[in-house]
LUMDOMAR-682520 format. One record per residue (C-alpha): x, y, z. Coordinates in Angstrom, 3 decimals, always signed. Layout:
residues N
> X;Y;Z
...
This chain:
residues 447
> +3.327;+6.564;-8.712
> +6.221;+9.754;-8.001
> +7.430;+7.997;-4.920
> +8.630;+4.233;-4.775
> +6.426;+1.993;-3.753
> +6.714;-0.406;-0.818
> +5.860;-3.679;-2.907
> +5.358;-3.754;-6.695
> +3.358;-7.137;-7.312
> +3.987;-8.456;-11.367
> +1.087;-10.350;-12.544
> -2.456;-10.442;-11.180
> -3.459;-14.262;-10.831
> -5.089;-15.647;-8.025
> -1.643;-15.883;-5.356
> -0.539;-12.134;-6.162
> -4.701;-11.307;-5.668
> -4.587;-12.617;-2.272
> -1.505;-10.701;-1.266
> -3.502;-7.328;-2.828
> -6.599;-8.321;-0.496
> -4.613;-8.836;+2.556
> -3.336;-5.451;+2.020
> -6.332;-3.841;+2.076
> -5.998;-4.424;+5.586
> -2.415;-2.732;+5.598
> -3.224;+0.983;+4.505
> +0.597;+2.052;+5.965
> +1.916;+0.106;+2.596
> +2.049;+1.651;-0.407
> +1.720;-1.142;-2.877
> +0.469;-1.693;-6.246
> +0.196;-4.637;-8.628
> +0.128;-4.771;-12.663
> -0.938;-7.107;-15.074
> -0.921;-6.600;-19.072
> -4.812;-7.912;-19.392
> -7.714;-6.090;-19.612
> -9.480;-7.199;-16.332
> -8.934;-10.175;-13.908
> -9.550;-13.577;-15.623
> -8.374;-17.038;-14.276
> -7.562;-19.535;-17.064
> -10.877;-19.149;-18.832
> -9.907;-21.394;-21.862
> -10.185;-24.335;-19.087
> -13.739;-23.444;-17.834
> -15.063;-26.971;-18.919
> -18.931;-27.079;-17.799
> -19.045;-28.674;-14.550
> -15.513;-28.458;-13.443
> -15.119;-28.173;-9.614
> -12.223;-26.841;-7.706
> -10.189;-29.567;-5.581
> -10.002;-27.670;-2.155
> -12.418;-26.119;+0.054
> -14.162;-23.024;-0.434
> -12.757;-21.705;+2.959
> -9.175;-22.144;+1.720
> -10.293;-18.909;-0.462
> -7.785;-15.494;-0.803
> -7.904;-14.141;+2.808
> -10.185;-16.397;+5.128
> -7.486;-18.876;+6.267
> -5.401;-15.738;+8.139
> -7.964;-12.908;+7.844
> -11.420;-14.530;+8.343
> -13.040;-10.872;+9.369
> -11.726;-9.926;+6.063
> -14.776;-8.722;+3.512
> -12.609;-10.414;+0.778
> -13.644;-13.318;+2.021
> -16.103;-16.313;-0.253
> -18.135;-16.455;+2.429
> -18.796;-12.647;+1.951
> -19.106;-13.195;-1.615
> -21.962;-15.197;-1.038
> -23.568;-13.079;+0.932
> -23.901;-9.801;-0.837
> -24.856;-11.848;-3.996
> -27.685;-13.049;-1.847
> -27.113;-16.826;-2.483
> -25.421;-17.516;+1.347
> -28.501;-19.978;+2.032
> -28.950;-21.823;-0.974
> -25.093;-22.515;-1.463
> -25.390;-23.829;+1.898
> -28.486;-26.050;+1.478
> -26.941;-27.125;-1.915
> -24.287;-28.729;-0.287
> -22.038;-29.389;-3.059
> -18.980;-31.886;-2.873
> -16.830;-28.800;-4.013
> -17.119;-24.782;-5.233
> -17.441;-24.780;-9.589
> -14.493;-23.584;-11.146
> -16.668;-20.902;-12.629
> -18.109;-19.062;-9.365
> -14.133;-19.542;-7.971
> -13.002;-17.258;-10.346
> -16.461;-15.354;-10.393
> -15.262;-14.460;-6.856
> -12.045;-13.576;-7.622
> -13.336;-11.561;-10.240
> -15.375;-9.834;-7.760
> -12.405;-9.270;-4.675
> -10.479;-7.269;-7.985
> -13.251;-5.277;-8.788
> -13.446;-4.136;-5.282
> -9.490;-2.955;-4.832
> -7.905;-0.028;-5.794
> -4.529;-1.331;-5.952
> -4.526;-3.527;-9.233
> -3.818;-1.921;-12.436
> -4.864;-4.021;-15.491
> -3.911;-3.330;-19.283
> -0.579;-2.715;-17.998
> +2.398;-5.037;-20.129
> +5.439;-5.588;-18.140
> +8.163;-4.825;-20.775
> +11.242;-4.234;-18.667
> +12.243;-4.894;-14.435
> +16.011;-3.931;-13.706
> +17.492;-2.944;-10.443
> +19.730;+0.596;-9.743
> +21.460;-0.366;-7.103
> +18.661;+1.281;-4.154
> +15.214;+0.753;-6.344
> +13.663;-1.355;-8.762
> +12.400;-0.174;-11.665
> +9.371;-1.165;-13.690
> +9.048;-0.831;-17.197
> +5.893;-1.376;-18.959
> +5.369;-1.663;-23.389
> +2.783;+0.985;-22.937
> +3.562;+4.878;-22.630
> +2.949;+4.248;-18.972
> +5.408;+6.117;-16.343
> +7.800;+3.536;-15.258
> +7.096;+2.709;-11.820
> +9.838;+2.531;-8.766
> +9.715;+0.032;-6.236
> +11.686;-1.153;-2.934
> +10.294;-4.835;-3.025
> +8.838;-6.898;-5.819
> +6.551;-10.036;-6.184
> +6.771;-12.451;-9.063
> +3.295;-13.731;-9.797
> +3.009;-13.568;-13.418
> +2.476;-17.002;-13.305
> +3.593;-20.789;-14.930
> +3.596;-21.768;-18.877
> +2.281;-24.561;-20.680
> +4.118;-27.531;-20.087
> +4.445;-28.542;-24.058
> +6.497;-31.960;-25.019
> +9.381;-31.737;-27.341
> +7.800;-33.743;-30.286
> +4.754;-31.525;-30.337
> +6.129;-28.050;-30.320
> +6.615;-27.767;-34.414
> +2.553;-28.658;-34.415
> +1.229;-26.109;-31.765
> -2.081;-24.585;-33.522
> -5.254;-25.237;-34.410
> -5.054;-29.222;-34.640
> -2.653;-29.565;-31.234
> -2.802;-27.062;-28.494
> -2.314;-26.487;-24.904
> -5.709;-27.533;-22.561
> -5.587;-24.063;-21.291
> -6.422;-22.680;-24.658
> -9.752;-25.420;-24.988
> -12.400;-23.708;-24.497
> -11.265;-20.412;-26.293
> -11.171;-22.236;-29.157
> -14.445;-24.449;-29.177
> -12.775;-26.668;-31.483
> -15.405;-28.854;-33.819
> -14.263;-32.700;-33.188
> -17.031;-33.841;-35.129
> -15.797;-37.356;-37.332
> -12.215;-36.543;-36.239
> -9.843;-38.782;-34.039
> -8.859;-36.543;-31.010
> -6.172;-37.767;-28.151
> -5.738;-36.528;-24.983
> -1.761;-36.202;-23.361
> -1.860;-36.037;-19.588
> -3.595;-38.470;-17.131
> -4.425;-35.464;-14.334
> -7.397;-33.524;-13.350
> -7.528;-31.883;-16.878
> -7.516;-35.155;-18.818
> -10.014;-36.677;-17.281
> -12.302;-33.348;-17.604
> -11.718;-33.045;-21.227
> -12.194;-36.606;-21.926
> -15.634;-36.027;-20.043
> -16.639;-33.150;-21.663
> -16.139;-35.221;-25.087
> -17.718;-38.130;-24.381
> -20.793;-35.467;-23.909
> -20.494;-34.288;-27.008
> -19.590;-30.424;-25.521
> -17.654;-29.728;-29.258
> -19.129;-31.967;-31.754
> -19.104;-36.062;-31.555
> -15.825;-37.345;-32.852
> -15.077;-40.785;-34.339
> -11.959;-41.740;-31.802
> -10.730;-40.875;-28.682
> -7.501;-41.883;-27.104
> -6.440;-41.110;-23.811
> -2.804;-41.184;-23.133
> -0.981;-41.121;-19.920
> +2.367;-41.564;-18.743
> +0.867;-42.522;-15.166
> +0.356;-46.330;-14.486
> -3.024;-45.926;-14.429
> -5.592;-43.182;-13.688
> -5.173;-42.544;-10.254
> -6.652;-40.787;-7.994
> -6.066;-37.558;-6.172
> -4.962;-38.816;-2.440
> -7.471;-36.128;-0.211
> -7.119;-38.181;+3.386
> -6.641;-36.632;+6.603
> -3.045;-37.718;+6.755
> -1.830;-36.583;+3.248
> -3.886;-33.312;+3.514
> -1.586;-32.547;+6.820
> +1.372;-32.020;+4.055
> -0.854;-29.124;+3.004
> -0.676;-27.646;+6.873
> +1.977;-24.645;+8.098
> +4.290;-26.703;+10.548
> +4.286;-29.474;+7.723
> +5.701;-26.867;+4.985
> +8.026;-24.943;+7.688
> +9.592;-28.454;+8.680
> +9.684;-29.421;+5.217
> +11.371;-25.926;+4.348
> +14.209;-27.254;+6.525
> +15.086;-29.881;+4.646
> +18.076;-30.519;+2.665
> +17.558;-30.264;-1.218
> +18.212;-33.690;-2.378
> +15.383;-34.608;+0.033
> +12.767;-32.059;-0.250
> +13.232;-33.032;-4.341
> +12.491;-37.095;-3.649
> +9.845;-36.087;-0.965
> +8.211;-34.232;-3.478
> +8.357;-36.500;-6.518
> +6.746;-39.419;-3.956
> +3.525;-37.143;-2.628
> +2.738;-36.240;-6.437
> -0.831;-37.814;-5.996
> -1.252;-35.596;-2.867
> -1.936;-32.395;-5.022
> -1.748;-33.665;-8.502
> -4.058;-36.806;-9.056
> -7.873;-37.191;-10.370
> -10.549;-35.934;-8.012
> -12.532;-39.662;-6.769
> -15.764;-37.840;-7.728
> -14.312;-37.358;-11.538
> -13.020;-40.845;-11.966
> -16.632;-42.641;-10.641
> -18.536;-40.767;-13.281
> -15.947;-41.129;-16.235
> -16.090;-44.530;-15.328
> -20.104;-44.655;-14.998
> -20.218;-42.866;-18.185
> -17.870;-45.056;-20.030
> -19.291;-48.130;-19.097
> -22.731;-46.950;-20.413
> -21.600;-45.810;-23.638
> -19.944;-49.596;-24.367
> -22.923;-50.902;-23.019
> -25.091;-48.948;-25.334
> -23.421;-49.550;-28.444
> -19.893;-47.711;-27.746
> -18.984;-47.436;-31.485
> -19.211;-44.016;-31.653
> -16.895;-42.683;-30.254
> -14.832;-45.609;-29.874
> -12.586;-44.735;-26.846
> -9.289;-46.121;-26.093
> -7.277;-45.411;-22.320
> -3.782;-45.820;-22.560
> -2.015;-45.542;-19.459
> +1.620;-45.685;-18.830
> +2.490;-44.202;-22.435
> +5.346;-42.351;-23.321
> +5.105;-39.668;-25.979
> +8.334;-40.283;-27.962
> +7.589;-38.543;-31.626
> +4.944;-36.878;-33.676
> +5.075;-36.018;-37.234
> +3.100;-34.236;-39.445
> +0.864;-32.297;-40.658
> -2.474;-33.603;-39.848
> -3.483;-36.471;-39.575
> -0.358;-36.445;-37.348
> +1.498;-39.686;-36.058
> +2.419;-40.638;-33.034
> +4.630;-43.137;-31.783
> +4.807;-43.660;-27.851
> +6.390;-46.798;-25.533
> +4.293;-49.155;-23.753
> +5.841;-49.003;-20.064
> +4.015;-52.073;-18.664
> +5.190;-54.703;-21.662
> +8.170;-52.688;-23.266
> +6.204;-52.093;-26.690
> +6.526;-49.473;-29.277
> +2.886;-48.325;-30.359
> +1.488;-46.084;-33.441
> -1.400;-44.448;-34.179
> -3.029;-41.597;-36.561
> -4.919;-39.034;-34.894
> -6.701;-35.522;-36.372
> -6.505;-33.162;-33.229
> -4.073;-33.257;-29.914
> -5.291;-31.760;-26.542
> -2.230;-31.486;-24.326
> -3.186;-31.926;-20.414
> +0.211;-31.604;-19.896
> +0.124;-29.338;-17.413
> +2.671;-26.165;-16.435
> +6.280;-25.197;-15.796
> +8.344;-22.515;-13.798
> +10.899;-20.271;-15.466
> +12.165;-17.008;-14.330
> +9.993;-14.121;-16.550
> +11.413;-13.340;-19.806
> +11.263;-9.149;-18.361
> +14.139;-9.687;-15.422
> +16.695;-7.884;-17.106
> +20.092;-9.940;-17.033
> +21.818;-8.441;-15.077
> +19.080;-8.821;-12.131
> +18.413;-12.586;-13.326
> +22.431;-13.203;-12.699
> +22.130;-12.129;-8.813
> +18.885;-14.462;-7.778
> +20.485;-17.802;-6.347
> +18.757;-20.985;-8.054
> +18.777;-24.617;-6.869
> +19.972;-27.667;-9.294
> +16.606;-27.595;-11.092
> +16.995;-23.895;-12.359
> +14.214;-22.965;-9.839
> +15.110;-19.857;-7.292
> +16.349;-20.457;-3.882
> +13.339;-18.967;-1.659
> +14.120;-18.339;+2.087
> +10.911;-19.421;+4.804
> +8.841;-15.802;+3.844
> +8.781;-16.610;+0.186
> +11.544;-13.931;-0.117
> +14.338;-15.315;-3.419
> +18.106;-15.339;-2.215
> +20.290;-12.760;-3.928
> +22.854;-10.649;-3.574
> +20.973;-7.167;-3.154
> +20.825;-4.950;-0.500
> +19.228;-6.627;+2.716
> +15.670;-3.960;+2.634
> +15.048;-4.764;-0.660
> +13.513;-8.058;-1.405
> +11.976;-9.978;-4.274
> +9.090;-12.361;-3.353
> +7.850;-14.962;-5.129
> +4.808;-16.967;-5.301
> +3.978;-20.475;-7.172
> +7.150;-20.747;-7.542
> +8.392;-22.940;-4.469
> +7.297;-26.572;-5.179
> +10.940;-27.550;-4.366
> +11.635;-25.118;-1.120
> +7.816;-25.374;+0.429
> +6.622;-28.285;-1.041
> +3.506;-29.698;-3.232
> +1.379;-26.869;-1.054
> +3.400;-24.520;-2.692
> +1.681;-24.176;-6.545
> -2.193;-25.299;-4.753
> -4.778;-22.803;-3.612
> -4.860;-25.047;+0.015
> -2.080;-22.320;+1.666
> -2.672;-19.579;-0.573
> -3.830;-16.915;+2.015
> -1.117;-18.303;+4.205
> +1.951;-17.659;+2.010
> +0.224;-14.099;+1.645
> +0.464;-13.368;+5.256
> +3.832;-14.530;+5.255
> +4.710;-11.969;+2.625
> +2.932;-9.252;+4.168
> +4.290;-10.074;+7.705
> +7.697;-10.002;+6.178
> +7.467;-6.928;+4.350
> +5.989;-5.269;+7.311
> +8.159;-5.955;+9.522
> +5.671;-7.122;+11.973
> +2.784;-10.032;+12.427
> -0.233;-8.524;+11.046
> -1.852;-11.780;+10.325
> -1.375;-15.330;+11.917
> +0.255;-17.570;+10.577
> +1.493;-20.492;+12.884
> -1.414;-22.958;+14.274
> -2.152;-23.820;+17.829
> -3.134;-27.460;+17.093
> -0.782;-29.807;+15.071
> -1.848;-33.557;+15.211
> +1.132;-34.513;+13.580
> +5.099;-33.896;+14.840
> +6.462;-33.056;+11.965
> +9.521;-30.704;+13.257
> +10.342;-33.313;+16.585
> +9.872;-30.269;+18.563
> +6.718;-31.884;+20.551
> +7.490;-31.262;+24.211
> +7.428;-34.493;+26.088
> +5.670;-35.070;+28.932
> +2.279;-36.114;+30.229
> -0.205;-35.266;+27.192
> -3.420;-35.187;+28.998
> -1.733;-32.019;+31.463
> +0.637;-30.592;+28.562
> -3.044;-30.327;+26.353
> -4.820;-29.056;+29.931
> -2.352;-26.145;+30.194
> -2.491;-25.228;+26.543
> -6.292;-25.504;+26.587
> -6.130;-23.397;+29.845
> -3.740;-20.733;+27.918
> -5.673;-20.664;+24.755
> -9.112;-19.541;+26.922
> -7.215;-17.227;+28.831
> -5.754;-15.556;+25.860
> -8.900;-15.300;+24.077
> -10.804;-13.976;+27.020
């Protein structure tokens, strides 16, 4: 760590883990990446039993760019000897569990993470950064940096005074195995995670409770849009054209395609439904559930049993009830890391919602010296789009960085076949000899 390193990655979650595989391939950068816990661990206080990613399991860290790569799921599966039965299982989508068991796995395997390692401090001299840590550890110098220590828990206003035991962040569920038995537990958030915890209740996972209310801002509980069409947004030319875009319209194009990445998997909302129409057909008193879509948290008081009082959006009314335990669903939000130093937080550019100003590599604007760079990922939902925070471009984004830092295109990262025109840049022309010539160039290239 004497000499400054090419890249200094801060946090190890999944995005900054793909970047350190892809590297592996890049032996000519000296890079390293730091993370203050003990060993790699995606969110495991939201390992529900059950819970299944909402993207392929070829959309993993590497194969999208690097497919020879032996970071790659596919490789997982093989040297744990289960290639042929994951195959013959043919699930509807990879477990949340053996995701990150695989993850786990690609950071056990490189030698460029460094866990245990507590980001205190990250200022700039003027040629390096610098990279303090709360441990004795030698600070580390760096040319370039990527911000990966990830999002925070999206908490509402009215619940922040209450945060413990009885009302906590989904994130934090299954850490705390929380006994619901006789109480009245509601849900806040009508996503993916609300729908899992309401699940996992309704079988009883921490006790049976008495009540269950399911609140939701949403209309109704709707479901995750995965068509052909919609899952082009989640394609390279889409997110470059996008890229392009003035602000005011990459912000309204991105509040309109929110069930494109951030609605309830079809699979999850047939057997919540199945299930609750069983339990009311068997009795349903215990627990007695109540959905309550397009709710509006406005205030909760306390202490246990805490009320609530939220607006009815579809007939204008003012609801109340009493309830013993709050899970929020309520998903995360971006802020620049508490360990920029001020100084280096007043020279990154940021748009009109406080997020930063990222340029087509993923590189934030600033007013540094043009070889030294500061990356960012899952942090460009307004500057790539609703890709930007999902695991669908992940490995793509990485190449991006790499290719960038580089200096050179190490990986691929544009595609050969686009179905839709998203940039206008289509040549025009007879299609059937324009896709003859490019079919003829492609074979001729490969061979």
């Amino acid at each position: 760590m004497n000499k400054p390193l090419d890249l200094a990655g801060l946090g190890i979650g999944p995005f900054n883990l793909s970047i350190a595989a892809l590297l592996r391939e890049v032996p000519q950068l000296r890079t390293a990446f730091f993370d203050r816990k003990p060993q790699f661990n995606w969110h495991p206080g939201m390992m529900l039993p059950g819970v299944r990613l909402q993207t392929s399991y070829l959309k993993d860290l590497v194969t999208g760019v690097a497919p020879w790569s032996p970071n790659s799921f596919l490789n997982y599966l093989v040297q744990h000897g289960r290639f042929y039965a994951f195959m013959n299982a043919d699930l509807p989508a990879v477990s949340r569990a053996e995701f990150a068991d695989y993850m786990a796995w690609v950071a056990d395997g490189l030698d460029n993470l460094h866990f245990g390692h507590n980001i205190r401090h990250v200022d700039f001299d003027g040629d390096l950064f610098h990279v303090h840590f709360q441990e004795d550890a030698e600070p580390i110098r760096a040319r370039n940096l990527c911000l990966g220590t990830g999002k925070i828990p999206a908490i509402p206003e009215s619940c922040r005074p209450w945060r413990g035991d009885d009302c906590f962040h989904n994130m934090e569920l299954t850490l705390r195995q929380p006994d619901v038995t006789g109480q009245c537990v509601t849900i806040v958030g009508g996503g993916q995670s609300g729908a899992e915890v309401i699940l996992s209740l309704l079988q009883g996972d921490w006790g049976r409770p008495e009540r269950i209310h399911w609140l939701s801002r949403r209309p109704n509980f709707e479901p995750l849009d995965e068509t052909p069409f919609t899952n082009d947004y989640f394609t390279p030319a889409y997110v470059d054209t996008f890229h392009g875009l003035p602000e005011s319209q990459r912000l309204a194009l991105v509040r309109n395609q929110k069930l494109a990445s951030d609605g309830i998997s079809p699979d999850t909302l047939e057997a919540l439904y199945q299930r609750l129409y069983e339990h009311r057909i068997a009795g349903g008193c215990s627990p007695l559930v109540v959905l309550q879509p397009h709710r509006t948290l406005e205030a909760m008081t306390g202490p246990a049993p805490y009320r609530l009082a939220f607006h009815n959006g579809l007939n204008g009314a003012r609801e109340h009830i009493q309830t013993d335990r709050m899970i929020l669903c309520t998903g995360f939000e971006s802020r620049l890391p508490d360990y920029l130093s001020s100084d280096l937080r007043q020279r990154l550019e940021t748009d009109s919602q406080g997020q930063l100003k990222l340029d087509s590599d993923f590189q934030a604007r600033w007013d540094g010296p043009s070889g030294r760079h500061v990356y960012a990922v899952n942090a460009g939902r307004h500057s790539h789009g609703i890709a930007d925070p999902q695991m669908s471009l992940m490995c793509w984004r990485s190449a991006r960085i790499v290719n960038h830092l580089a200096g050179d295109t190490l990986f691929p990262v544009t595609g050969r076949v686009d179905l839709v025109d998203w940039s206008g840049e289509e040549t025009l022309g007879d299609p059937v000899e324009s896709n003859r010539e490019s079919l003829l160039a492609m074979l001729k290239n490969d061979f």
